[in-house]
C-alpha positions as CSV (number, residue, x, y, z in Angstrom):
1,X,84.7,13.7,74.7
2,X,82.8,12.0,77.6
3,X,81.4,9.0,78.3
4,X,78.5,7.7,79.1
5,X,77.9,5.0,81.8
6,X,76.0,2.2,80.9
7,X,73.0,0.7,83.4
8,X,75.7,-2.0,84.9
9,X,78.4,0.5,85.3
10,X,76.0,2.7,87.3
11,X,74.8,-0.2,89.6
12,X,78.3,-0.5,90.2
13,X,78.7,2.6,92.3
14,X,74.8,2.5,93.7
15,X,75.4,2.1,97.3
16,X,71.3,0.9,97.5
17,X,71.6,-1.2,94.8
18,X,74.6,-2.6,96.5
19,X,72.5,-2.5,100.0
20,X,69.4,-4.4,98.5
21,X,71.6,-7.1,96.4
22,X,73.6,-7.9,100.2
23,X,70.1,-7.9,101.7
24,X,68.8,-10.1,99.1
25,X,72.0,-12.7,99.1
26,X,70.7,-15.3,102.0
27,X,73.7,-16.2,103.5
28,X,74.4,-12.0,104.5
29,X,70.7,-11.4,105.7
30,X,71.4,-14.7,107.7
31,X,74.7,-12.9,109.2
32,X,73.3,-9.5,109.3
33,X,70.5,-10.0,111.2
34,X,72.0,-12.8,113.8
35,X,74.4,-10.4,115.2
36,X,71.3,-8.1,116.0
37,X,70.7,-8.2,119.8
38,X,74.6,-9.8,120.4
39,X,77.7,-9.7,118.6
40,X,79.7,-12.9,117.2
41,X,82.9,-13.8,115.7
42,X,83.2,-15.1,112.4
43,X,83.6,-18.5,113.8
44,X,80.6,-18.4,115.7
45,X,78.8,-17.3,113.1
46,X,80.1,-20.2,110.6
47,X,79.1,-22.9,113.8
48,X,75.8,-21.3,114.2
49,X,75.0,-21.0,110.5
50,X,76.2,-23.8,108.9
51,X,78.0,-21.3,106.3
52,X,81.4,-21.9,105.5
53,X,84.1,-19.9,107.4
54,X,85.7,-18.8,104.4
55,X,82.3,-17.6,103.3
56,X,81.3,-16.1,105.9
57,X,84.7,-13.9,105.9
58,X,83.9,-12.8,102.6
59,X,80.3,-11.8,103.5
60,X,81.3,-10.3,106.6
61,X,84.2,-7.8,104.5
62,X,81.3,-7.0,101.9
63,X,78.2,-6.0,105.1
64,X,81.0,-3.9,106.7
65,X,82.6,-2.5,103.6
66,X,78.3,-1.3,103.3
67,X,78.6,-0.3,106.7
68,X,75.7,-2.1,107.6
69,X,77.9,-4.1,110.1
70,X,80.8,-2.8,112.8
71,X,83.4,-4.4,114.5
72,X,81.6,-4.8,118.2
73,X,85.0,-5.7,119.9
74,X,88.3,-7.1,119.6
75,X,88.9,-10.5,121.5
76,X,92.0,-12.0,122.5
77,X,92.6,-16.0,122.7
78,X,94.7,-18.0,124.8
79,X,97.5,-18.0,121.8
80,X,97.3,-14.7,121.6
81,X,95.1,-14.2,118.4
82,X,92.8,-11.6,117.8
83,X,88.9,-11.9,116.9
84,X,87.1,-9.6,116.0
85,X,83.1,-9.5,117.1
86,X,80.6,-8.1,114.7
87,X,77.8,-6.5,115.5
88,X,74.8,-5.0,113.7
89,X,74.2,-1.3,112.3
90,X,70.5,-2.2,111.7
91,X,67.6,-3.7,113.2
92,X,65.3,-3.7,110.5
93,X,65.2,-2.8,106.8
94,X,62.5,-2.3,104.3
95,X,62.8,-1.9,100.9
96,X,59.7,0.0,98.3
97,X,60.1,-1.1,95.2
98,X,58.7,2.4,93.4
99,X,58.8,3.9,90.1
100,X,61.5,5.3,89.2
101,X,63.7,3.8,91.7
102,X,63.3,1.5,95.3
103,X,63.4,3.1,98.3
104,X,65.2,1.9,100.6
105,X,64.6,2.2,104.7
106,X,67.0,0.9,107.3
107,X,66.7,1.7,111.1
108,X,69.2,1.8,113.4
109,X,70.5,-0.9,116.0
C-alpha cells in the first residue's frame, strides 16, 4: 500500500519552492545579494546588515545548504580562528509565476 504525499509534504523536497521561499525571506536576499561582487564573513555581514549574528549563521547554513552561496575562502585570525568568507553563486534571479508551476531563472556569479 502506498502513500500519497500531500501538497506540504511535496513543498518539502521542492528545491524551487525552497529557492523562491529563501529569495522571498528579506534577511537572505539581503545576504545573498551583498556578497555579490565581494565575499564577507558572517560577522561582516551581521555589522553591515544590522541582522543578528546568530541569524545570520542560520541564514547563511540554509543559502548554502541551496547552493546558492559558497564558501569564497577560509581566513585565519590572530588567535588562530578560522572564518569562513561567503560568496555568491548568483547575480541575478527572476522568478515567472506561471500556470502550473513558477519558473524559476537564476544566473550565474
Amino acid at each position: 500500500m502506498s502513500r500519497r504525499l500531500t501538497l506540504p509534504q511535496l513543498k518539502k523536497y521542492d528545491i524551487t519552492q525552497k529557492v523562491i521561499e529563501a529569495l522571498a525571506d528579506s534577511e537572505s536576499r539581503a545576504i545573498l545579494f551583498s556578497v555579490i561582487k565581494k565575499g564577507s564573513t558572517a560577522a561582516e555581514l551581521s555589522n553591515k546588515l544590522k541582522i543578528p549574528l546568530s541569524s545570520v549563521y542560520k541564514k547563511l547554513a540554509d543559502l548554502e545548504e541551496l547552493t546558492l552561496i559558497k564558501v569564497e575562502k577560509w581566513l585565519l585570525s590572530d588567535k588562530g580562528r578560522k572564518y569562513k568568507v561567503y560568496r555568491s553563486r548568483i547575480s541575478k534571479a527572476e522568478i515567472s509565476i506561471k500556470k502550473p508551476e513558477p519558473i524559476l531563472t537564476l544566473v550565474p556569479n
